[in-house]
C-alpha positions as CSV (number, residue, x, y, z in Angstrom):
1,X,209.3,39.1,130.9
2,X,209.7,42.7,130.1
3,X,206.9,45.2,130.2
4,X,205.3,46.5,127.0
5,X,205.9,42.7,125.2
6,X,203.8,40.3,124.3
7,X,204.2,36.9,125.8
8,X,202.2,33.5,125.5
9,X,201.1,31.1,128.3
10,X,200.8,27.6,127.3
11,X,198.1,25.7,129.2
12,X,199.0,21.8,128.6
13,X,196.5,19.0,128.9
14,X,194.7,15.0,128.8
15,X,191.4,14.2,129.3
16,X,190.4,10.7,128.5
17,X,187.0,11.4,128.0
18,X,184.2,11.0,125.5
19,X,183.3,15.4,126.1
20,X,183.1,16.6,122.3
21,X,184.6,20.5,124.1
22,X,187.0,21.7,126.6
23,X,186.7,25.1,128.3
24,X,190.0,25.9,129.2
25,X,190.4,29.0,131.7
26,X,193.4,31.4,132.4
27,X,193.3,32.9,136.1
28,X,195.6,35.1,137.3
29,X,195.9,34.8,141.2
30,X,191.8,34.3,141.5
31,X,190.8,36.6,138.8
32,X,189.6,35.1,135.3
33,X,192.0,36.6,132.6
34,X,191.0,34.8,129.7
35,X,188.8,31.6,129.0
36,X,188.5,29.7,125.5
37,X,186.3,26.2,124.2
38,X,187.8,24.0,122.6
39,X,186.4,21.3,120.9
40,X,187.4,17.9,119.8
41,X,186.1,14.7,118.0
42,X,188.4,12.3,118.4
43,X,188.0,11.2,121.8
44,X,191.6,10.5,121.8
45,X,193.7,10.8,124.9
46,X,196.7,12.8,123.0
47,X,197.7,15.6,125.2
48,X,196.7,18.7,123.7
49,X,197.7,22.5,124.4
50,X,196.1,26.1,124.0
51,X,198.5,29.4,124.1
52,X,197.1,32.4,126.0
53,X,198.6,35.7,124.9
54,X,199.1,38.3,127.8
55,X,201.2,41.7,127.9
56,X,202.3,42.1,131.2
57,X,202.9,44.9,133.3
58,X,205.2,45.9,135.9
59,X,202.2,45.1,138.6
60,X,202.4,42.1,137.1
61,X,206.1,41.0,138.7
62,X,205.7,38.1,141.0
63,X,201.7,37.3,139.7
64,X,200.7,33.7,139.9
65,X,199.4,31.9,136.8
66,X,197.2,28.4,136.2
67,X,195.4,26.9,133.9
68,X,192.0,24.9,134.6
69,X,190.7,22.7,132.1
70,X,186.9,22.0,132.4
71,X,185.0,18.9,130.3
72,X,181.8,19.8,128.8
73,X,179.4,16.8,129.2
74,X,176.1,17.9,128.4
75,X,173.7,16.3,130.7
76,X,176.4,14.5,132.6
77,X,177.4,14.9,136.2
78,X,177.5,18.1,137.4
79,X,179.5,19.9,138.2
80,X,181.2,19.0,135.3
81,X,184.7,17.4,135.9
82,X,187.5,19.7,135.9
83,X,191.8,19.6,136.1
84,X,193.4,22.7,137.5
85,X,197.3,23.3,137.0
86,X,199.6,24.3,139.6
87,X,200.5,28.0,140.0
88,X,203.2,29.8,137.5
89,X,205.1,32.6,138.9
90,X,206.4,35.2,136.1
91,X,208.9,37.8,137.0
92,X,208.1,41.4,135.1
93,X,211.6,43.1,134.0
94,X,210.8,47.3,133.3
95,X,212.4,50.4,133.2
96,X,213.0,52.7,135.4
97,X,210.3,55.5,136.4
98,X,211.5,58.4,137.8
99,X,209.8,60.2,140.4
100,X,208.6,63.4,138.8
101,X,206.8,64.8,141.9
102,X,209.9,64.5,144.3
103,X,212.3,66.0,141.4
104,X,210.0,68.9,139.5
105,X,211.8,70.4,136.1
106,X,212.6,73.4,137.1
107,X,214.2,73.9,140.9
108,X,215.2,77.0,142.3
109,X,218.0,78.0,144.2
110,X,218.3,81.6,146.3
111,X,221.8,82.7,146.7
112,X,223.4,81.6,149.5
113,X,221.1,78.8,150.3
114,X,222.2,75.4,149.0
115,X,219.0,73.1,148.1
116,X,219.4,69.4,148.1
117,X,217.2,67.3,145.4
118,X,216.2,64.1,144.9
119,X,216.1,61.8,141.9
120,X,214.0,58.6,142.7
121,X,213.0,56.0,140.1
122,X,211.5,52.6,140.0
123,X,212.3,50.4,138.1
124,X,212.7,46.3,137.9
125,X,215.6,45.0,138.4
126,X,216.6,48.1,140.6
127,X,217.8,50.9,138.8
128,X,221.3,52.6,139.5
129,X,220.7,56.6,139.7
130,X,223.1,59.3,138.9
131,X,223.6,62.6,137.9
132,X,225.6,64.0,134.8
133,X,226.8,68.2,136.1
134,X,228.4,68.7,133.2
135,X,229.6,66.5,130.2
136,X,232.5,65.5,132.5
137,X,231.3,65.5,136.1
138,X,229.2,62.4,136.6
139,X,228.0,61.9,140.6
140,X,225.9,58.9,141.9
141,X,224.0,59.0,144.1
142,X,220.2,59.7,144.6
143,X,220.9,63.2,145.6
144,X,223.0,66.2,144.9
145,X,223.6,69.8,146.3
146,X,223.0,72.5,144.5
147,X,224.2,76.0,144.8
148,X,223.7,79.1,142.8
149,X,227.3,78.0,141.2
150,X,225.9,74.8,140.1
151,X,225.1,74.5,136.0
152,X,221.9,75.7,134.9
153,X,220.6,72.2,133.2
154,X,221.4,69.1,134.8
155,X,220.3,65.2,134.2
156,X,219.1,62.6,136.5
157,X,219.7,59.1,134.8
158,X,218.3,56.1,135.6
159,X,219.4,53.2,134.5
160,X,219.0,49.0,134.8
161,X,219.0,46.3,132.4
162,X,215.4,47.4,130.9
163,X,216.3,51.1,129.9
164,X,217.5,54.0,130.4
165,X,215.7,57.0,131.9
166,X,216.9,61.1,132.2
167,X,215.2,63.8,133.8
168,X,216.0,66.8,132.7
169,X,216.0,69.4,135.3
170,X,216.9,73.3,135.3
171,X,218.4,75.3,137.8
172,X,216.5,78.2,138.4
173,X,219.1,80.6,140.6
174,X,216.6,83.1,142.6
175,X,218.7,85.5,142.5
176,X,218.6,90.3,142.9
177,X,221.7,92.5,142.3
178,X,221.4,96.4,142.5
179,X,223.8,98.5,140.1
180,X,224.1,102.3,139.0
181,X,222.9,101.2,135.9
182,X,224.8,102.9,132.8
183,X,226.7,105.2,135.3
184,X,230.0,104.2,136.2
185,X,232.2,106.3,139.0
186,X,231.2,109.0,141.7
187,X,227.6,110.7,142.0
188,X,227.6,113.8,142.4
189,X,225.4,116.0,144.7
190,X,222.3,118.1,143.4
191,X,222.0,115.4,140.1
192,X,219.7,112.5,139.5
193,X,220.9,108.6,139.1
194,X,219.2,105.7,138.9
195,X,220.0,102.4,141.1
196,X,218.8,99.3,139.1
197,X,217.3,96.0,140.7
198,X,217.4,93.0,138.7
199,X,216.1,89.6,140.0
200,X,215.2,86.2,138.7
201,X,212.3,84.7,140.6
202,X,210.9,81.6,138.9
203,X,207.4,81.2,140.6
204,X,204.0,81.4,139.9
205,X,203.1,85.0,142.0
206,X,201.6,87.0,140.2
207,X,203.3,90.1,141.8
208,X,206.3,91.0,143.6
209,X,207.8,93.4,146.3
210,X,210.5,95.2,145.3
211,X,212.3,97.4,148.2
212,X,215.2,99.7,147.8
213,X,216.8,100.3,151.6
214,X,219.8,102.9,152.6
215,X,221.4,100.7,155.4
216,X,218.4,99.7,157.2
217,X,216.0,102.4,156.7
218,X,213.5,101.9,153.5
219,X,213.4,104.1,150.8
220,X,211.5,103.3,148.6
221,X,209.0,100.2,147.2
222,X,206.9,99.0,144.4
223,X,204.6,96.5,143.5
224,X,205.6,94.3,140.0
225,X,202.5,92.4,138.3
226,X,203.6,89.6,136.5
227,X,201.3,86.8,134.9
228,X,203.6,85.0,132.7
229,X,205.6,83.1,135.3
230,X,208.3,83.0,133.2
231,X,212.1,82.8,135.4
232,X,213.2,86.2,132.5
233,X,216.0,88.4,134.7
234,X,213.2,91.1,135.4
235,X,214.3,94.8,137.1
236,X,213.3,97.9,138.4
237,X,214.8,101.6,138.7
238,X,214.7,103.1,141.7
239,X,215.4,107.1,141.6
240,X,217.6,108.7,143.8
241,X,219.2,112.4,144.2
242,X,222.3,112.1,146.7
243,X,223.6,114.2,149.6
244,X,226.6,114.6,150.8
245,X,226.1,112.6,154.2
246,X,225.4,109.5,151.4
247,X,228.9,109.1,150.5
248,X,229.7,105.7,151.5
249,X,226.0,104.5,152.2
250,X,225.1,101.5,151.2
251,X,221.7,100.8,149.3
252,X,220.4,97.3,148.4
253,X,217.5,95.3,147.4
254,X,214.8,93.4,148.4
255,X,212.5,91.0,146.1
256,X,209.5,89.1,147.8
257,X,207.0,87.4,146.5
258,X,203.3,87.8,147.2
259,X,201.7,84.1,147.1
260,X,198.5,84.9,148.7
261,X,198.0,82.1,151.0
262,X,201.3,80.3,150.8
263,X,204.1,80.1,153.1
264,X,204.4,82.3,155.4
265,X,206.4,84.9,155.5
266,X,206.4,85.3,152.1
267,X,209.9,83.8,150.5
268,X,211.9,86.6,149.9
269,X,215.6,87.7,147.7
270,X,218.0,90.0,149.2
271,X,221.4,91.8,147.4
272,X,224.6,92.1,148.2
273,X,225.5,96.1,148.9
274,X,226.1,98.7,146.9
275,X,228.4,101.6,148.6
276,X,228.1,104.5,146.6
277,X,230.4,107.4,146.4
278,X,229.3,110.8,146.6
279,X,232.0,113.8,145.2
280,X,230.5,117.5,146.2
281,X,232.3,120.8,146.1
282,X,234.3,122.3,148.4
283,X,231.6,124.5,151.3
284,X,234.7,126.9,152.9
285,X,233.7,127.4,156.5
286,X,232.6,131.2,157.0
287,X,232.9,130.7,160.7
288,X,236.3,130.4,161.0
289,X,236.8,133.3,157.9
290,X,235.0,136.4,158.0
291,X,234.1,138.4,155.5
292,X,236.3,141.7,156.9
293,X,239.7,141.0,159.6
294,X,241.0,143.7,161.2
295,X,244.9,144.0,161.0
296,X,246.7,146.5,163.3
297,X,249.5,148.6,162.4
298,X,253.3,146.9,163.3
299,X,251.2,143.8,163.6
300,X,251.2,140.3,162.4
301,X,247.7,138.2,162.1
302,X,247.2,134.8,160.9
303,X,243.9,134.0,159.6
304,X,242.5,130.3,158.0
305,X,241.0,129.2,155.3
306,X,238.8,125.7,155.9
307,X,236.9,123.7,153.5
308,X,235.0,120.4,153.7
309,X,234.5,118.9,150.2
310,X,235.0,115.6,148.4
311,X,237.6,115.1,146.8
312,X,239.4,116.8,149.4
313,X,240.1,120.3,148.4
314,X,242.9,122.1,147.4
315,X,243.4,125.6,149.6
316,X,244.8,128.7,147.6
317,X,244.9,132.0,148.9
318,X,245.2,134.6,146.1
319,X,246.9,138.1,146.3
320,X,246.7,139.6,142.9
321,X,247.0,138.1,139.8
322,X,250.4,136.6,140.0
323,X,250.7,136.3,143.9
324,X,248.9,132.9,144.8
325,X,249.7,131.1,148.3
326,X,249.0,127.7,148.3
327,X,248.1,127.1,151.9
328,X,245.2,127.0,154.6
329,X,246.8,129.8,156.7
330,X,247.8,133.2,155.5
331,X,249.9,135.7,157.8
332,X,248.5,139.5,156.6
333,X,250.3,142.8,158.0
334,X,249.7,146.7,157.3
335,X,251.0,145.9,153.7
336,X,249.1,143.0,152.8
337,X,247.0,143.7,149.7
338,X,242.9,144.8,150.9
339,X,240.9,142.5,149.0
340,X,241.8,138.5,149.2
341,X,240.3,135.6,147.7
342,X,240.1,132.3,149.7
343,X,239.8,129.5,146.7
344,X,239.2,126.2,147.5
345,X,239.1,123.6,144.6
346,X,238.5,120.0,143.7
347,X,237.0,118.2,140.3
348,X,233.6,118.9,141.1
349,X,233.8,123.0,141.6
350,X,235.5,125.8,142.9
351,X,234.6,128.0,145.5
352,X,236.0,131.2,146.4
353,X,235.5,133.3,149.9
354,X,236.4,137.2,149.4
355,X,238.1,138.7,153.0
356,X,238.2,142.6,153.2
357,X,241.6,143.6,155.2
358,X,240.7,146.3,157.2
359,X,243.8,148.6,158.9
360,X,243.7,149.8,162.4
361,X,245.8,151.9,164.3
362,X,247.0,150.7,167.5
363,X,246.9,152.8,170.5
364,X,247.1,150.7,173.2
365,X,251.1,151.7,173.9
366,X,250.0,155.3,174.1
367,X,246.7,154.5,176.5
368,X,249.5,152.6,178.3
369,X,251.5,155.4,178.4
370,X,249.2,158.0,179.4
371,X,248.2,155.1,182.2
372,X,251.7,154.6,183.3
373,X,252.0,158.5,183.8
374,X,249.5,159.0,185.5
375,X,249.9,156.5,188.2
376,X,253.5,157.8,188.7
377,X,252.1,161.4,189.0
378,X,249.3,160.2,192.0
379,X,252.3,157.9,193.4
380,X,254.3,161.4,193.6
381,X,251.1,163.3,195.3
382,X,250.6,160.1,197.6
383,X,254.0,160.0,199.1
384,X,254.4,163.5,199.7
385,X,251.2,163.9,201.3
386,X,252.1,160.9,203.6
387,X,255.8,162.0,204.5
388,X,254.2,165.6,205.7
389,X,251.5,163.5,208.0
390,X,253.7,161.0,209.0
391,X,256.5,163.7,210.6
392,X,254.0,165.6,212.3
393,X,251.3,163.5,213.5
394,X,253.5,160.4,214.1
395,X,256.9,161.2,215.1
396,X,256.7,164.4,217.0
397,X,259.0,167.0,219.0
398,X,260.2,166.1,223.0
399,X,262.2,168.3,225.4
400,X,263.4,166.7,228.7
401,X,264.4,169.6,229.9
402,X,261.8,170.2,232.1
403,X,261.1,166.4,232.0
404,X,258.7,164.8,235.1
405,X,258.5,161.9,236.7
406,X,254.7,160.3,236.6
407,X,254.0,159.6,239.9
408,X,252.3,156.1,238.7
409,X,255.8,155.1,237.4
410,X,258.9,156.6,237.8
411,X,260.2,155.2,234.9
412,X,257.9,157.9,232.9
413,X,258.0,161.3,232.4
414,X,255.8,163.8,230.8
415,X,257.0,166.8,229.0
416,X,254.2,168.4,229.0
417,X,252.5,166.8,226.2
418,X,250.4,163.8,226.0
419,X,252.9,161.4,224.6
420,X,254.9,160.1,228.0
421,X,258.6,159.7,227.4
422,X,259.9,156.2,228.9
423,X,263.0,157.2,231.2
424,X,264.4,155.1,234.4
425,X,266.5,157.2,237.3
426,X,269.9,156.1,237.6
427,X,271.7,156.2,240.6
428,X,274.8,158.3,241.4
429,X,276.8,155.1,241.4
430,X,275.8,154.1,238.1
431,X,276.5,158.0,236.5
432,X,280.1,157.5,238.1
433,X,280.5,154.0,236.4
């Protein structure tokens, strides 16, 4: 039998009997389903029948059936006497049910995160379950893996020799991006951009986080209040005004919802990064060039001409209206022009560093000069001064002609003086010799 048709039951009897009625019952298992009386003249012993109508459902697979006929005697014995069938067993064909609960309409996804759902029906005989991807992938099995490539509509078919059953079911991708917006290319520093988050969220919060973060430090945050649960692509603009120590940051987004007493923590979105690029003029370092350089006469100086910028900078140095050097370093002498121009460029601005060359005379070689004269001149005094000391007070004058011997040592004589005069006495032998 097949749920949702109508079927008849055909209780069968014969009762020899002079009972002008017959209550004939229909019980299902021990409950009474229906009861009818029927009644009858002939006293006959022809076997006679009643049809029961019944429209069976799928609770009914496997229920027992009988029939119990009943004779209606009047004041005869009692109870009265009654004939009961045996037991009928029906088998209830239906279609399949799926299981709504376990596999909701809508299913989200967050990026990243694969989900797996279920598709589970009932159904008598069994059902066979798959799922149609697209209108050329077909996959069976109870359950499938979804991604945030997966199609946005799917169906879950059921299917036995009843009927067919499809769920339909949407992929809801809880997805955020951050962009620039409308602006394509570099920022540049000192103006005002926008960086956009968009996210789909299907859920039934009523507000969500949004956070913009610069690496891992927060920005910025704001609170979106949203009653109509729908899964629209929502976004948000956060303002920003970059620096040049933000070239090559990376921003990105955050999107969490705010369920009150639900999970916690609260299920949340994140983006992918957004490295920004950040062009500012060229800043010449004033350290390294000052304002005025002092060049001496016969001399050569080299002086340098830094600049940090992005893009990187172009260095010119310019002389006069039709002299331009196109280099970092410039060599200046005694006839190098007074005023230069240090002009650093790139497509966001030029900047330009005015040097003042100021001339100086150089008298160091006739300091060095009067130096070196002078030394020789007190070298000159020196020397004369010590070669008159040095004869008299050193060296001295001897005569030996009136020469001593010291009676202490014969080998010393005096002249007179206080310088002794070694001497040794030599022997007539050794004056001959």
């Amino acid at each position: 039998m097949r749920v949702g048709e109508e079927y008849e039951l055909q209780c069968d009897w014969t009762l020899h009997t002079v009972a002008k009625s017959v209550v004939v019952r229909l019980y299902r298992g021990e409950h009474l389903v229906n009861t009818t009386i029927i009644t009858d003249s002939s006293n006959s012993s022809d076997r006679k029948s009643y049809k029961f109508k019944i429209h069976p459902k799928k609770t009914d697979d496997g229920a027992q059936y009988c029939c119990e006929a009943q004779l209606e005697l009047g004041e005869g014995p009692q109870p009265p006497p009654k004939v009961t069938s045996e037991s009928l067993s029906i088998t209830v064909h239906y279609g399949p049910f799926i299981n709504e609960t376990k596999l909701p309409s809508i299913v989200s996804v967050f990026r990243g995160s694969p989900v797996v759902i279920v598709c589970e029906a009932e159904g008598n005989p069994e059902p066979t379950i798959s799922w149609s991807v697209n209108s050329t992938d077909i996959v069976y099995s109870e359950t499938l893996t979804i991604t945030d490539s997966t199609p946005e509509d799917l169906l879950c078919i059921a299917s036995n020799s009843v009927s067919t059953t499809i769920r339909y079911v949407k992929v809801s991708i809880q997805d955020i991006s951050i962009s620039t917006g409308k602006h394509t290319g570099p920022m540049i520093v000192g103006e005002e951009y926008e960086l956009q988050c968009d996210w789909t969220l299907h859920t039934v919060a009523k507000s969500v986080v949004v956070r913009l973060y610069r690496g891992q430090h927060l920005v910025n945050k704001t609170i979106i209040t949203d009653s109509s649960n729908s899964s629209d692509r929502k976004s948000y603009k956060f303002k920003i005004h970059p620096k040049k120590t933000d070239d090559g940051a990376q921003y990105w987004c955050e999107a969490q919802l705010e369920l009150g007493e639900g999970p916690q923590p609260p299920p949340k979105v994140t983006s992918e990064s957004l490295n920004i690029t950040v062009y500012f003029k060229p800043i010449i370092n004033e350290t390294k060039l000052l304002s005025k350089v002092p060049v001496f006469r016969g001399y050569e100086m080299v002086i340098v001409c830094e600049a940090e910028g992005n893009p990187k900078p172009t260095i010119s140095w310019n002389l006069s209206t039709t002299n331009i050097v196109l280099s970092e370093t410039l060599n200046i002498t005694e006839s190098t022009p007074k005023d230069l121009h240090c002009i650093a460029n790139n497509s966001v601005g030029i900047t330009t560093r005015r040097v003042k060359v100021v001339l100086k005379e150089d008298y160091l070689p006739l300091i060095a000069g009067l130096v070196a004269i002078t030394v020789a001149f007190i070298s000159v005094i020196f020397i004369f001064i010590y070669s008159i000391y040095y004869k008299t007070a050193k060296m001295g004058r001897y005569n030996l002609k009136d020469a001593k011997l010291s009676p202490q040592n014969g080998d010393i004589a005096q002249n007179g003086k206080d310088n002794s005069i070694p001497m040794k006495k030599l022997s007539q032998s050794n004056i001959l010799a």
